[in-house]
C-alpha positions in Angstrom: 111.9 123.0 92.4 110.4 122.5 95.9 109.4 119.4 97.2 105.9 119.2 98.2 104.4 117.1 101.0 101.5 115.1 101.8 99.5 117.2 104.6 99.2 113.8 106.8 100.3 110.5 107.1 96.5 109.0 106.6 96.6 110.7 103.1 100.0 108.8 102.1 98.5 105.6 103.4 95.5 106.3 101.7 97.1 107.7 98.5 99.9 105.1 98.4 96.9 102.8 98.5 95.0 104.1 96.2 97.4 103.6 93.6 97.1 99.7 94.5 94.0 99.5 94.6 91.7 99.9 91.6 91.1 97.5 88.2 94.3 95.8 89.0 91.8 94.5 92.4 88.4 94.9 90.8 88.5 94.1 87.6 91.3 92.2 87.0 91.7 90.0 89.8 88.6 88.6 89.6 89.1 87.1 86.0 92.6 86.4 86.4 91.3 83.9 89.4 88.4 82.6 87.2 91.3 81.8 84.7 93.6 80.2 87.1 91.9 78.0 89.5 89.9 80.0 91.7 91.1 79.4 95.7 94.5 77.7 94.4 95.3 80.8 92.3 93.8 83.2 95.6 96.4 81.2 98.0 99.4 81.8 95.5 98.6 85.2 95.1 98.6 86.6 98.6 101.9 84.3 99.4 103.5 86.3 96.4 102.2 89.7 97.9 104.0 88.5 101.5 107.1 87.2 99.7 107.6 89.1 96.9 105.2 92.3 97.3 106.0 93.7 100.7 110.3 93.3 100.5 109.4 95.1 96.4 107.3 98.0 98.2 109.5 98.4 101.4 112.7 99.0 98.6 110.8 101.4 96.2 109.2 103.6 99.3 112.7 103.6 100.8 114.5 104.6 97.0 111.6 107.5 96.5 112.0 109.1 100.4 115.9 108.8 100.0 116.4 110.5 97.0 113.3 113.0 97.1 113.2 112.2 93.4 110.7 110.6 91.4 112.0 107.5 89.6 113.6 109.1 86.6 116.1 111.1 89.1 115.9 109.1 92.0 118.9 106.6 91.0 121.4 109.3 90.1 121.1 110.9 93.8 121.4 107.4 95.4 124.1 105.6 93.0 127.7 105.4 92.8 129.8 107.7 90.4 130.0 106.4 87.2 126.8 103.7 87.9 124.2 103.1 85.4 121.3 102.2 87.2 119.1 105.4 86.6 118.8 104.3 83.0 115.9 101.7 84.8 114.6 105.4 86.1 114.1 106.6 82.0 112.0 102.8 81.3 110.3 103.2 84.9 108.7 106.5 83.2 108.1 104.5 80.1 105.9 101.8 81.8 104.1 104.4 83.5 103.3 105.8 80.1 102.5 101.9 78.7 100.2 101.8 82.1 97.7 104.4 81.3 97.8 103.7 77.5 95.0 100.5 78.2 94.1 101.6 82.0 92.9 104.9 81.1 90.4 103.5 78.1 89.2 100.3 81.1 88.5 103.3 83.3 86.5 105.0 80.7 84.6 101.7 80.1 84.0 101.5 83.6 82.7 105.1 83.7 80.3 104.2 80.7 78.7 101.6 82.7 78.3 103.8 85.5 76.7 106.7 83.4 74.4 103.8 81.6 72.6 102.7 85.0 72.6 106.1 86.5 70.7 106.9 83.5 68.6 103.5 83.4 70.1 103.0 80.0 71.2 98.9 80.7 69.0 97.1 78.6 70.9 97.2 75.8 74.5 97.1 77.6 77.6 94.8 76.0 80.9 94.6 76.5 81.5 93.7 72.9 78.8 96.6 71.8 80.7 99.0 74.0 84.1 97.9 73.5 83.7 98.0 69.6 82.2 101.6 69.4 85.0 103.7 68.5 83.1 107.4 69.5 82.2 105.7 72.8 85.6 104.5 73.7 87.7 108.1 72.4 84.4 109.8 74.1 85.1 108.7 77.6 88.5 108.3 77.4 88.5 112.4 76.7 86.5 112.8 79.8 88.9 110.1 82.0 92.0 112.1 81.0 90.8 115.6 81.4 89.5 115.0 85.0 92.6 113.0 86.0 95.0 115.8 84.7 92.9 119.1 86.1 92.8 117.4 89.6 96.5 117.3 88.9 97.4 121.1 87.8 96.8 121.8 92.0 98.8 121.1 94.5 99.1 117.7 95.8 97.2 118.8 98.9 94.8 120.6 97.4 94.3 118.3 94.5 95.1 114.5 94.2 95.5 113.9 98.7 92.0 115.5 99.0 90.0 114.0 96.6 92.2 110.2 97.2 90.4 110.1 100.8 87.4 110.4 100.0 87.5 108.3 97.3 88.9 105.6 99.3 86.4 105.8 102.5 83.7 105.8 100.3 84.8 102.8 97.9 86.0 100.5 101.1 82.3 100.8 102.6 80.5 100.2 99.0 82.6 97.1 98.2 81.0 96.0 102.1 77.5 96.2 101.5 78.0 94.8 97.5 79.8 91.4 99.0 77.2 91.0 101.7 74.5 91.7 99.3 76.2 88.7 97.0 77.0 86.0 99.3 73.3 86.2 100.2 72.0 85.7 96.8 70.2 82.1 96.3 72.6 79.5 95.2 76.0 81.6 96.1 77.7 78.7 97.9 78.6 76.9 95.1 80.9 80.0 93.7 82.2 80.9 97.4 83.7 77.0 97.3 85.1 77.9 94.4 86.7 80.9 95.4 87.3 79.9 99.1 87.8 76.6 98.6 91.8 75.3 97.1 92.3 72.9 94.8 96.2 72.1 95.0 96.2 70.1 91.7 95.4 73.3 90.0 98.8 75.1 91.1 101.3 75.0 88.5 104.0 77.6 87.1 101.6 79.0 85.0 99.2 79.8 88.1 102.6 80.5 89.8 103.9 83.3 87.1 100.2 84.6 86.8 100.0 84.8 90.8 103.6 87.0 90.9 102.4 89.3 87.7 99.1 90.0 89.1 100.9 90.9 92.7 103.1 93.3 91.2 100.3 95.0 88.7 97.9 95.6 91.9 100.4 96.9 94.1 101.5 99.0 91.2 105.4 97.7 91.7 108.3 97.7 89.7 107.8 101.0 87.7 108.2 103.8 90.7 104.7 104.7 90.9 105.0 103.9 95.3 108.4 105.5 94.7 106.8 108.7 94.0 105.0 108.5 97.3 107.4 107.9 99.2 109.4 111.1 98.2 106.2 113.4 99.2 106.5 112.2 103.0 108.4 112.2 106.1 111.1 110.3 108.5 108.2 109.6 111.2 107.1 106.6 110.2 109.2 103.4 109.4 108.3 102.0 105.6 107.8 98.2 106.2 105.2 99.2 108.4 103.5 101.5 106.2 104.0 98.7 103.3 102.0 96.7 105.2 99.2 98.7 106.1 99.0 100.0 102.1 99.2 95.6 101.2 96.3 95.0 103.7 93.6 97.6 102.5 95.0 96.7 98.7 94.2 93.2 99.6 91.3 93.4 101.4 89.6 95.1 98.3 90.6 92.5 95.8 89.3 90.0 98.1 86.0 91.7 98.7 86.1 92.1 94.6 85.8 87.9 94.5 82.9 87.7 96.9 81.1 90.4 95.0 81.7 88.1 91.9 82.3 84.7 92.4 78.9 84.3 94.9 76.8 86.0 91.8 77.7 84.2 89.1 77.2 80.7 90.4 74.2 82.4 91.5 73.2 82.8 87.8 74.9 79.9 86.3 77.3 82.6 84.6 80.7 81.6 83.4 84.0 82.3 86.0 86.5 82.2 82.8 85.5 84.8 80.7 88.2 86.9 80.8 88.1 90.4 80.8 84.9 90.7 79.8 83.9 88.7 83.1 83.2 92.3 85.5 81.2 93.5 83.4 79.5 90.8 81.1 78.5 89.1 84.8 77.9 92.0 86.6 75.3 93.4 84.7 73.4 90.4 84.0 73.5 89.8 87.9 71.8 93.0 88.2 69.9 93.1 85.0 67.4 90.2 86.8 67.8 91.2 90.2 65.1 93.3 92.3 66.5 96.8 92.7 69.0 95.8 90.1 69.5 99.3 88.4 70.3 100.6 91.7 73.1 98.1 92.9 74.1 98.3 89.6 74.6 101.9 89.9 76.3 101.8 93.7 78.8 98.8 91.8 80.1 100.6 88.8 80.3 103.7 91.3 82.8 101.8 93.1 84.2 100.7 90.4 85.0 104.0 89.3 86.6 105.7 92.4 88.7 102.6 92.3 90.0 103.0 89.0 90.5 106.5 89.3 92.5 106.3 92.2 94.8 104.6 90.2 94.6 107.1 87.0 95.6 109.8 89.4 98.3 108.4 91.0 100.0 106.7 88.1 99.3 110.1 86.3 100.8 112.0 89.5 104.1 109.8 88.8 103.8 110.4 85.1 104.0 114.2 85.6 106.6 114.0 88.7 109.0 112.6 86.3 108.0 115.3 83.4 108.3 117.9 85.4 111.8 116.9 87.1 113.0 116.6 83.7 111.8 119.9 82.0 111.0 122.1 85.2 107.8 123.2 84.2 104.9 124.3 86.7 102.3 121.9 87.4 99.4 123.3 84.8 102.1 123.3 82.1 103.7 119.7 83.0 99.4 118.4 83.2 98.8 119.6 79.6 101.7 117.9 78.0 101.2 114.9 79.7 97.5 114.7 79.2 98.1 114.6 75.5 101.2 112.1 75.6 98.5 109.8 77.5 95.5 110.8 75.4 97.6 109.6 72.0 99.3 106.6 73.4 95.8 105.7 74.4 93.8 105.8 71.3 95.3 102.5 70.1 93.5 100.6 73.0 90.5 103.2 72.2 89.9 101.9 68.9 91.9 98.5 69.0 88.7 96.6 68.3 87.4 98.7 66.0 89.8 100.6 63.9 93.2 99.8 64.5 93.2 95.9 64.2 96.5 94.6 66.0 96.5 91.2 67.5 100.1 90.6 68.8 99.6 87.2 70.5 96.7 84.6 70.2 93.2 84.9 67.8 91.2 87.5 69.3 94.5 89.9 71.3 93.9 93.5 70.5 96.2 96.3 71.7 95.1 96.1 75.2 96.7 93.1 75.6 99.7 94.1 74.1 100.4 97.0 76.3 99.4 94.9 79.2 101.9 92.3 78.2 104.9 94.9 78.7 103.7 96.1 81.5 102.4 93.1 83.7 104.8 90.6 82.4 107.9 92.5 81.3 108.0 95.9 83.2 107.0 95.4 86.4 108.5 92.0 87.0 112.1 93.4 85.5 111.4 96.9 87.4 110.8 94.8 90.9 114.1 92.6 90.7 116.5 96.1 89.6 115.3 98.0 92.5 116.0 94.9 94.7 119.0 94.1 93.7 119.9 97.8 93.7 118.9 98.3 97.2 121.1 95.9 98.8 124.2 95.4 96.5 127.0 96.7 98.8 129.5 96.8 96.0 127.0 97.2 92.6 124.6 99.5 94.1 123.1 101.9 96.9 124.0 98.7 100.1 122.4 97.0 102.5 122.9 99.4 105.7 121.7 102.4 103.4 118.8 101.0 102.4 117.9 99.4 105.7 118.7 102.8 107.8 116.2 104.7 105.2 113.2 102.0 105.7 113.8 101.9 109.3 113.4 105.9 110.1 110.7 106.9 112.3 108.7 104.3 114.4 106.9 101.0 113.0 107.6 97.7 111.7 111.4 97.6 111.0 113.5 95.3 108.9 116.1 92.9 110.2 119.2 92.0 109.6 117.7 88.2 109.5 115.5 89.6 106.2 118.4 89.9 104.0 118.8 86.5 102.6 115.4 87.7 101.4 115.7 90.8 99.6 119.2 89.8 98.6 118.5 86.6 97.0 114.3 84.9 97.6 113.3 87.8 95.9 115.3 88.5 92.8 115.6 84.4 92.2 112.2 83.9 92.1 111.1 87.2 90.3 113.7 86.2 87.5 112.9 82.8 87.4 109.0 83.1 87.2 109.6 85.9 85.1 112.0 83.8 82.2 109.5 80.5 82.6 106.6 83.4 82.0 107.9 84.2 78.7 108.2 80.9 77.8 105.0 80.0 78.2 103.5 82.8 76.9 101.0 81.9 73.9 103.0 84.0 71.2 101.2 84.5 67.9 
């Protein structure tokens, strides 16, 4: 089967992006720093994307353009005879799978709200109403997967790069005008201190384990979904560089996603800790009492949507890469089958608060949690410290001067000999040591 290629390197950045970016930014950024702090959790975070996240991207972009695989073959054309590291390539897959079980069905929320203030329907909006309706939720989780998997049936030019740029332009210059329209809402100063403003006494491992598993889930790390990407391009471009142009709009977005929130809900006295429930549960009272509400409202959950789809598509890209590598069917084929894997798997977050009851951790978990629990705080954490230690294991696994000869094709950014230390041992210590103190903190039923 022939490799295809991304028709520029603009549509990689932006692609490769627009994996990152999306509810992991928008959605649940913003509650996981109402939950942790505020500022405190905000520095953490962006140390953990400059520690952790660009060495973890820089190692899975170099893996996917080596091989020309996506991450269920990648490892065989990269590892030793008689290695066993591509059996991370069969659980990469897996966790994509896991991914769009709970991100498809948040999408499809996200859509719902959209649809509702297009319409001038938000009187009556909930996110316990909505999330409780079974029709709604398997409704627009229908209409999430069959968009996401006919863009998919073309060519990637044709298909997922075209559509990917626009939706990116068009979602960076929204999120603009929504976080200058919020910071200049009466009484917004008191939630940009809280956002802006760190608090050291809050840091602690639990802020320090949230920080690293919401870096990884943003960026989309650990489970080959940047790997894919970097198969579809070219040797012109070195890959630390282009890591660090994809981290920067990624981050840029979930910080623009705070000062849309943060500034309106001290604006309306609204809670900062309500969980994921806070986007939309704030958000629309925000615009429920503001003048021309129904039409930010509608610009908002607009944004919101071309973020979360970007994700959708290039999670499902990654999903059907590996499918199709395994089976060799055409893409129209490979998009059916896949559709439906995703559509099942899905219908447990669909109708986990209505019909199938399942609360695998503390009073009130549902089966969103429980797929986001082996994704964010098992998968991607695990996924992250395998490729690493894969990469630059001269004896173990693919070595040092293969892996830095790969990231350092074409011009850019390059990495240094003086980075080893680094991906050799900072990384994998910490991302197994936050990830073991993680579990055992975790609030188990």
């Amino acid at each position: 089967m022939q490799r295809e290629r991304l028709g520029s390197r603009l549509g990689f950045i932006l692609l490769s992006a627009g994996c990152a970016i999306g509810c992991g930014n928008v959605w649940k950024f913003p509650w996981m720093t109402g939950q942790n702090g505020g500022a405190a959790f905000v520095l953490v975070y962006i140390l953990c994307l400059l520690i952790l996240g660009l060495p973890a991207m820089t190692v899975e972009f170099a893996l996917g353009r080596a091989s020309q695989a996506s991450p269920v073959k990648m490892y065989q054309a990269l590892e030793k005879p008689g290695q066993k590291w591509h059996w991370h390539g069969v659980l990469a897959m897996l966790g994509n799978f896991c991914l769009m079980a709970f991100y498809t069905v948040v999408t499809g929320w996200i859509l719902y709200y959209f649809v509702s203030y297009l319409r001038g329907a938000t009187a009556e909006l909930g996110f316990v109403e909505m999330i409780t309706n079974p029709g709604l939720n398997v409704g627009y989780l229908v209409v999430v997967v069959l968009i996401a998997f006919i863009l998919l049936s073309f060519n990637i030019q044709s298909g997922l790069e075209r559509v990917t740029k626009y939706m990116m332009v068009a979602l960076l210059l929204l999120m603009l005008v929504l976080a200058f329209r919020s910071i200049t809402l009466n009484g917004a100063g008191a939630g940009l201190k809280f956002y802006l403003v760190p608090d050291f006494k809050k840091i602690n491992f639990s802020v320090l384990v949230a920080a690293m598993n919401q870096a990884f889930f943003t960026l989309s790390l650990g489970i080959g979904s940047m790997a894919i990407f970097g198969s579809y391009i070219n040797k012109d471009r070195s890959l630390m560089g282009e890591s660090v142009n994809v981290i920067l709009l990624d981050t840029f977005v979930a910080l623009m996603a705070g000062l849309i929130i943060f500034p309106a809900c001290s604006s309306l006295g609204l809670e900062v800790d309500a969980g994921p429930a806070l986007l939309f549960n704030t958000m629309a009272g925000v615009f429920n009492t503001m003048t021309g509400g129904r039409l930010w409202g509608t610009i908002f959950f607009l944004f919101m949507t071309f973020a979360a789809f970007s994700t959708v598509l290039a999670v499902c890209e990654n999903i059907l890469a590996c499918v199709r590598e395994l089976t060799g069917w055409n893409r129209k084929k490979g998009s059916l089958i896949c559709a439906i894997i995703v559509f099942v798997s899905a219908i447990t977050t669909a109708l986990g608060y209505s019909v199938f009851h399942f609360q695998p951790f503390a009073e009130g978990s549902a089966w969103l949690d429980f797929w986001d629990f082996i994704v964010s705080n098992n998968l991607l954490p695990i996924g992250a410290f395998v490729m690493t230690v894969f990469c630059v294991s001269d004896k173990f696994g693919w070595g040092w001067e293969n892996f830095k000869a790969e990231a350092n094709a074409g011009t850019g950014l390059k990495v240094q000999d003086w980075m080893k230390p680094i991906f050799k041992y900072v990384v994998p210590i910490i991302v197994i040591a936050l990830y073991i103190i993680g579990l055992k903190g975790f609030q188990w039923r």
